[in-house]
C-alpha positions in Angstrom: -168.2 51.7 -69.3 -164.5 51.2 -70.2 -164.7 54.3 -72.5 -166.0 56.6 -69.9 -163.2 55.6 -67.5 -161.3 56.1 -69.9 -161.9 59.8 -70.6 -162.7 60.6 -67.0 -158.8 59.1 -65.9 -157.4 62.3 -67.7 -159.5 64.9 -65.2 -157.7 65.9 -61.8 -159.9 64.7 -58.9 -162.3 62.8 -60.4 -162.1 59.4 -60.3 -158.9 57.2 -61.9 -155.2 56.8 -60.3 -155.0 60.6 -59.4 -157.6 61.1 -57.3 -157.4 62.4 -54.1 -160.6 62.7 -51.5 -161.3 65.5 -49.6 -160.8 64.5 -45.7 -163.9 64.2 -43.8 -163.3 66.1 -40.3 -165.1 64.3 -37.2 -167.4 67.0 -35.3 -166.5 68.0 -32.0 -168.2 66.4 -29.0 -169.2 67.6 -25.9 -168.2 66.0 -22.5 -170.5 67.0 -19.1 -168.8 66.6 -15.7 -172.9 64.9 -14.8 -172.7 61.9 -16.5 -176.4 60.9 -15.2 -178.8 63.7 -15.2 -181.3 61.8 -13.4 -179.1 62.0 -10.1 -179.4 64.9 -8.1 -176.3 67.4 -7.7 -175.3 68.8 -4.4 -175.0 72.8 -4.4 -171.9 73.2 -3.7 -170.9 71.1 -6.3 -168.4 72.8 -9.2 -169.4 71.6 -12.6 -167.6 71.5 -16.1 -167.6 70.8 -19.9 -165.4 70.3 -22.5 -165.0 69.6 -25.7 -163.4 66.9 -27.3 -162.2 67.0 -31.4 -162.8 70.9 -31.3 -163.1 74.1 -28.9 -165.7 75.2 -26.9 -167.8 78.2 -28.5 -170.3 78.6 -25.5 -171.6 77.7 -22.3 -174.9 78.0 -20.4 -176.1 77.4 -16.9 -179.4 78.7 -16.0 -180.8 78.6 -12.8 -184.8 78.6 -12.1 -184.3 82.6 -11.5 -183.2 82.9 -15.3 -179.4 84.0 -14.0 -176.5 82.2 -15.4 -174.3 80.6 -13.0 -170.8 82.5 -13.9 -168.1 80.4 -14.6 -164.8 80.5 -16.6 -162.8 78.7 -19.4 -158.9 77.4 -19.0 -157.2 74.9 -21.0 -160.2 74.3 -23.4 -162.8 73.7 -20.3 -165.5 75.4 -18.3 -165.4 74.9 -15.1 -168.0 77.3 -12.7 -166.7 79.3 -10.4 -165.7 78.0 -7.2 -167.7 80.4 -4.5 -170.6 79.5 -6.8 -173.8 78.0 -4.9 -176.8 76.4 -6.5 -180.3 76.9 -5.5 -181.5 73.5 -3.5 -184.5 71.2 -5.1 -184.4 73.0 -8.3 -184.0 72.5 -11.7 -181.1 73.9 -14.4 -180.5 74.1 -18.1 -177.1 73.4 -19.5 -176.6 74.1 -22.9 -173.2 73.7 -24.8 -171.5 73.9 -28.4 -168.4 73.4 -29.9 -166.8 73.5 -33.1 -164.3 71.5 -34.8 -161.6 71.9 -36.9 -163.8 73.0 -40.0 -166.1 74.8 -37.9 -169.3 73.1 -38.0 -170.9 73.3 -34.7 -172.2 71.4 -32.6 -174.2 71.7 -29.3 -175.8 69.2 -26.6 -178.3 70.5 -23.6 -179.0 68.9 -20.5 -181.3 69.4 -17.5 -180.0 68.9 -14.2 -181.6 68.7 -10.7 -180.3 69.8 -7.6 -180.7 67.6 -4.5 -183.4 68.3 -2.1 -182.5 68.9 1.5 -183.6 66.9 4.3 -183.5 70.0 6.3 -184.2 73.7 5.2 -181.7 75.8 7.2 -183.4 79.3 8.0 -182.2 81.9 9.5 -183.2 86.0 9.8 -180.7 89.6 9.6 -181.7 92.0 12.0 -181.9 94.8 13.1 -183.9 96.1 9.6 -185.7 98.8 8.8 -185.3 100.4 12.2 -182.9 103.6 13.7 -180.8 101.7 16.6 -178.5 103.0 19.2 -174.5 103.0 19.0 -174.2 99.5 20.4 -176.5 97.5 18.1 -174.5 94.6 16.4 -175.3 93.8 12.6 -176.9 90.4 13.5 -177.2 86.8 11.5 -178.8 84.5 13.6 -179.7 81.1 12.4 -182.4 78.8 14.2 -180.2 75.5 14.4 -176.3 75.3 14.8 -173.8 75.6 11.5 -172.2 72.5 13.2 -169.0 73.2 11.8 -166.0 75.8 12.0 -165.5 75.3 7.9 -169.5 75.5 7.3 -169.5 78.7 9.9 -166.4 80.1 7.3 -168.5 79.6 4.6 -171.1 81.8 5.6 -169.3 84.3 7.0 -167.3 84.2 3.5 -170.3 85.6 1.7 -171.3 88.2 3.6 -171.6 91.7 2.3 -171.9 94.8 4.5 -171.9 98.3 3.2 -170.7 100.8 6.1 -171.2 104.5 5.9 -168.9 106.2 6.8 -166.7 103.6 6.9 -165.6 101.8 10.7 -163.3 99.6 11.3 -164.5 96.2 12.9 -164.9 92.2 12.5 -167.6 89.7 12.1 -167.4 86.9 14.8 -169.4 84.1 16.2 -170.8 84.4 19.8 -172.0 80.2 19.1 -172.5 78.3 16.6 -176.1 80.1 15.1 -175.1 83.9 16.3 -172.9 85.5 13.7 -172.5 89.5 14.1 -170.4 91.9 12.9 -169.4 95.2 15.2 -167.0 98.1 15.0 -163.7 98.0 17.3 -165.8 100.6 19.2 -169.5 102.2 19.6 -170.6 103.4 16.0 -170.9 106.6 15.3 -173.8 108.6 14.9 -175.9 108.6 11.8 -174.1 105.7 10.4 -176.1 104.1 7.4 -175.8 100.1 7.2 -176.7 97.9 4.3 -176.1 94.1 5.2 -176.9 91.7 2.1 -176.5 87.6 3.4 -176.4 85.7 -0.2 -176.4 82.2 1.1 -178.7 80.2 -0.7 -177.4 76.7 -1.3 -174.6 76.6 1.9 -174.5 74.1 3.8 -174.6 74.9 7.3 -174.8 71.0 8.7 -175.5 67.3 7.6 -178.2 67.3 4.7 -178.9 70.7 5.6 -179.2 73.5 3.3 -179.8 77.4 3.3 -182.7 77.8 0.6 -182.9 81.6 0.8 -181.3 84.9 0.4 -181.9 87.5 3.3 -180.7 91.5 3.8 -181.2 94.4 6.0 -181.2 97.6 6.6 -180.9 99.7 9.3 -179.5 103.7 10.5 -177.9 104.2 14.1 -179.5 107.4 15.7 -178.0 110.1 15.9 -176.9 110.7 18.9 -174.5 108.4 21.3 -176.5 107.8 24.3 -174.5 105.6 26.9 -175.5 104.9 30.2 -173.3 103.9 33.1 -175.2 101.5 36.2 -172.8 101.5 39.5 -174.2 98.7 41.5 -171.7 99.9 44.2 -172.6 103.8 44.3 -176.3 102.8 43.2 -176.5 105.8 40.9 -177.3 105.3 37.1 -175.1 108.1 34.6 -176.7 109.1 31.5 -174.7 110.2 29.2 -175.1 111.7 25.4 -172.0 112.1 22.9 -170.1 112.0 26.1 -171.7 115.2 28.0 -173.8 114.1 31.4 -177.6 114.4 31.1 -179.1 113.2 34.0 -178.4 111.0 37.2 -181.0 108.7 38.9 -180.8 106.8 42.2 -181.0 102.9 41.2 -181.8 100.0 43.3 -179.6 96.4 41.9 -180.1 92.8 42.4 -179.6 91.5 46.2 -176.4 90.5 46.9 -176.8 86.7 46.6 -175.5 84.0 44.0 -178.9 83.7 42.5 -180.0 87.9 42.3 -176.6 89.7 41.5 -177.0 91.6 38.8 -174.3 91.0 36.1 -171.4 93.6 35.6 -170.5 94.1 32.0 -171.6 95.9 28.7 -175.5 95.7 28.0 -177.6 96.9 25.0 -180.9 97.7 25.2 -183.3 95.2 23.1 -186.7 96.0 24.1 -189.0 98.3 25.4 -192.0 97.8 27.0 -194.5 100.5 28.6 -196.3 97.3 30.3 -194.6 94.3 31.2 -195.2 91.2 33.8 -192.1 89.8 35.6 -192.6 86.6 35.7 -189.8 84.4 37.6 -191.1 81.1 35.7 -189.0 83.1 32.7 -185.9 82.5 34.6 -186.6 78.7 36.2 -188.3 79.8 39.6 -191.1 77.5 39.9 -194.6 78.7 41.3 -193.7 76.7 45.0 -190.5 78.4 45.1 -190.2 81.5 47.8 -188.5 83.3 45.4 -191.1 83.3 42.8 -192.8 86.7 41.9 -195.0 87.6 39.0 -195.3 91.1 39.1 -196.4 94.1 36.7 -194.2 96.8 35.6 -194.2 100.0 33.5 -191.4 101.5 31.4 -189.2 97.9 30.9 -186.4 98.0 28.5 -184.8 94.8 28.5 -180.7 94.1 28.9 -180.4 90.5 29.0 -181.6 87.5 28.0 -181.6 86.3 31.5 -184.1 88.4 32.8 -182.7 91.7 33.5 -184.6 94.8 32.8 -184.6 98.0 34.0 -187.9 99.4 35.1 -190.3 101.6 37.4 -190.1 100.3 40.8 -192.2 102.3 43.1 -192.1 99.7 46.2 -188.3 100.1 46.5 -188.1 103.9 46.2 -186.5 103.9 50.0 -183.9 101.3 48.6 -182.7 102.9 45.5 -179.7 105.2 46.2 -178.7 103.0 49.3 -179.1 99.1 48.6 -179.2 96.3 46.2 -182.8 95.0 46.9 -184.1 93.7 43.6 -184.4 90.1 41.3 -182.0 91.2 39.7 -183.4 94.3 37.8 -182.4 97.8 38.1 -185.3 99.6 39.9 -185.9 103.5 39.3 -188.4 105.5 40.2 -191.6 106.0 38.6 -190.7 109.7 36.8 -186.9 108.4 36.6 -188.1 105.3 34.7 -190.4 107.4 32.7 -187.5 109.6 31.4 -185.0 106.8 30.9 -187.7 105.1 29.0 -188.8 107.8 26.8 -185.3 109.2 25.9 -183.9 105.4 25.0 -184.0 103.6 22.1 -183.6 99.6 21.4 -179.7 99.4 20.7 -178.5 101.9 23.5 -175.5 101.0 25.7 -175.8 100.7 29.4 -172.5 100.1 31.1 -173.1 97.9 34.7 -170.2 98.0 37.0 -169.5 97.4 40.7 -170.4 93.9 40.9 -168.8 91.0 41.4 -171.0 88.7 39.2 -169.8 89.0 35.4 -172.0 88.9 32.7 -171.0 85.9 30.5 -171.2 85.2 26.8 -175.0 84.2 26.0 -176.0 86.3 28.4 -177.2 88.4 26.6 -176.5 90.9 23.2 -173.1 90.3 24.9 -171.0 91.7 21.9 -169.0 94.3 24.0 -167.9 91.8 26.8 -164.6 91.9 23.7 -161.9 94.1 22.9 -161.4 94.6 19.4 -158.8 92.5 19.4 -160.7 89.8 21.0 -164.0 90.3 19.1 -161.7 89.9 15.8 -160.7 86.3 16.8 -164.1 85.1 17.2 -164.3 85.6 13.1 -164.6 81.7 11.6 -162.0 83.8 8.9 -159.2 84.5 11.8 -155.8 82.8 11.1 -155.6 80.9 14.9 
């Protein structure tokens, strides 16, 4: 034994007073902003990983749809990016490696589990798949409130609209589960509208969460057809890209607190050939003298407060000389007939001459703003 040390003291590196070992480099490890994987994350929450002893080589976060949640690296950590949104009540993979200094690798994976709202907001993107007049909002409307004025920025934030040709004009909320978007004026004709609302995992109110992704569709006609209702002269003006069509003798809502009908911009939102008034629609209980239920042709709805306009043969001596109606513009039969057929869902009708002023929630009530106005209802505006 002696001997062999002996010999082996006069070779470099091996063994004896000259030896000098090779440094042994520690492997790089990995650090997860999750520290427990068993706890749910919120969707909104931004995640990260470093690396510790080394640099970070990659980084995966894969969603139950397969698509990696983007993300970017500064100062040695991934952090994901901050308009990123996670799907509720699902389940991710987060894989990781690093190297170290001599460039062994290494790499940790965890699952992760978002939380699981108490409340699925849901909410729909119309009009879609339809051709609409020049007064037809884009519209997001969601079926309980987005309580807050930073939850109502958040979804206005991410939506996408595609305008052709281009217009000029503003998302705004009309409340707090109607968010629309509208040029400064009508659109113009033949305008093509894509709307894409990519707002799964925001938040729109206490443990509740949108779970879904929704889009539309939809052309506007063609032609400009706006309508102009004088309660005063009792005449209705149609009119197409500006050039008078046709004039009809109109019958209004009795002048009275309760029957007026409203002055202000109206859209057309439905159209019904057959249609039963009923005053129980608008609070006028069965006992009350006021209560009709009647049966109409050619109804195309204005408001969501019960106005219409529609065939009214009984008032026929009224219309061109008095306001005798619920609150409805009466025509006659053939005048309803043509205003019906020639209209579309989405059409303007201007009311003026009366005192009573259609109010926000009214109805599609969009056009009750100037541009200016209809600008500062956006959850975006600097107040």
């Amino acid at each position: 034994m002696l001997l062999v040390t002996a010999c082996n003291a006069d070779v470099p590196g091996v063994g004896g007073g000259n030896e000098t070992p090779t440094p042994t480099v520690p492997p790089a490890s990995l650090t997860f902003s999750v520290k427990d994987a068993k706890q749910p994350v919120r969707p909104d929450q931004r995640l990260s990983v470093g690396a510790e002893g080394g640099t970070l080589v990659n980084v995966r976060l894969v969603g139950p749809d397969g698509k990696t949640v983007p993300g970017r690296v500064a100062d040695g950590v991934w952090t994901s990016s901050a308009d990123t949104r996670l799907v509720p009540d699902s389940q991710y993979t987060w894989r990781a490696s690093a190297k170290n200094a001599a460039g062994e690798v290494q790499q940790q994976e965890m699952r992760i589990t978002t939380l699981k709202p108490k409340i699925s907001a849901t909410y729909r993107v119309t009009p879609d798949g339809n051709t609409v007049g020049v007064g037809m909002p884009v519209m997001v409307t969601f079926d309980s409130a987005v309580t807050s004025p930073k939850l109502r920025a958040d979804v206005e934030r991410r939506m996408k609209l595609k305008v052709t040709p281009a217009q000029k004009g503003s998302w705004g909320w009309l409340d707090d589960r109607q968010l629309m978007w509208r040029p400064d004026s009508y659109w113009k004709p033949g305008t093509k509208i894509t709307v894409a609302a990519p707002l799964t995992g925001v938040q729109t109110g206490d443990d509740k969460w949108i779970v879904q992704d929704k889009g539309a569709k939809f052309d506007i006609s063609d032609r400009a057809r706006v309508s102009v209702v004088n309660l005063s002269s009792h005449v209705m003006t149609v009119r197409e890209n500006g050039k008078t069509i046709a004039t009809y003798p109109i019958s209004g809502g009795k002048p009275t607190a309760e029957w007026e009908t409203r002055s202000g911009t109206k859209i057309i939102t439905e159209k019904h050939a057959d249609y039963v008034m009923d005053a129980a629609t608008v609070g006028v209980k069965a006992e009350d003298p006021n209560y009709y239920r009647t049966e109409v042709k050619y109804a195309m709805r204005v408001t969501n407060t019960g106005e219409f306009l529609h065939a009214a043969p009984w008032s026929v001596w009224a219309q061109g000389r008095r306001n005798v109606s619920h609150g409805c513009i009466n025509l006659g039969p053939s005048a309803a007939a043509a205003v019906f057929r020639q209209s579309i869902v989405g059409d303007v009708v201007e009311f003026v001459g009366s005192g009573r002023k259609m109010q926000p929630g009214d109805g599609l009530s969009v056009w009750l703003f100037d541009a200016k106005a209809w600008h500062a209802r956006s959850a975006l505006a600097s107040k």
